[in-house]
N, C-alpha and C positions, 0 to 999 in steps of 0.2 A: 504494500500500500504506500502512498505518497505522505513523505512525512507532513504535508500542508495537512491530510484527515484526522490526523493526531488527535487528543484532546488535552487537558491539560491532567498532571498525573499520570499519562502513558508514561508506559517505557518499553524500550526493546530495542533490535541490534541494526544497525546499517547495512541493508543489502546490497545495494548499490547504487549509483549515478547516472543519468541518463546523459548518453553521449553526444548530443543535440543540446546540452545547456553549453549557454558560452558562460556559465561560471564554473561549469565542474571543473576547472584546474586548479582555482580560487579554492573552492568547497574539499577537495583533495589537502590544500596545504593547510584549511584550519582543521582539519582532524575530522574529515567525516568520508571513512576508510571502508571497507568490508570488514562486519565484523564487531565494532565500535557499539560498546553504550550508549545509547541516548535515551534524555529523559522531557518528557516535553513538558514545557515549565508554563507556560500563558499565551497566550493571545489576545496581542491590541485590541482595544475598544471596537475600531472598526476593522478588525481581523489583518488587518495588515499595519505592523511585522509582528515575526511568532516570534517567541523565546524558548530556547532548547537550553538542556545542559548535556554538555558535552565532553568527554575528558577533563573533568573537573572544572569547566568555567562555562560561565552565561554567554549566549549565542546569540543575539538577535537576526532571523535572516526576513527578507522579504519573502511572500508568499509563494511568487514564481521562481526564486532559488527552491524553496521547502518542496514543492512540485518536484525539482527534478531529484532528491533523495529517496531511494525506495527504502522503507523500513520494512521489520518483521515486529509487530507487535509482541509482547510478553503479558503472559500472567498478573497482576496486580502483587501477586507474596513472590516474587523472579524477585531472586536471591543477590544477583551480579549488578545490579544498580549503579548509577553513576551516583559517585560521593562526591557531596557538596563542601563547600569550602571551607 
């Protein structure tokens, strides 16, 4: 799923990028790898930007970067969580 479906309180792992964003190179060097915790933290008033946590720091991306993030949702008690600061 598109990490933009997220809600806030998800969590789960970084599938992948879509190869047709011109920021996945950008999104590649802030840590959002294959594999990767993510925790999805809020959503602007008017839905754009989200706030993720990511390898231990807050994320703000716009919604069309968060589109091209595939995530894999987790369990609510998923153990591997991203730790906050």
């Amino acid at each position: 799923m598109p990490l933009s479906l997220m809600r806030p309180g998800d969590q789960g792992h970084v599938l992948s990028l879509c190869e047709c964003c011109p920021a996945r190179q950008h999104l590649l060097e802030l840590g959002f790898t294959p594999g990767t915790p993510i925790e999805f933290v809020r959503r602007a008033p008017l839905g754009d930007p989200l706030t993720v946590r990511i390898r231990g720091y807050l994320l703000s991306l716009r919604r069309h970067e968060a589109d091209a993030v595939r995530v894999r949702r987790c369990p609510p008690d998923w153990d591997d969580a991203p730790q906050g600061e």
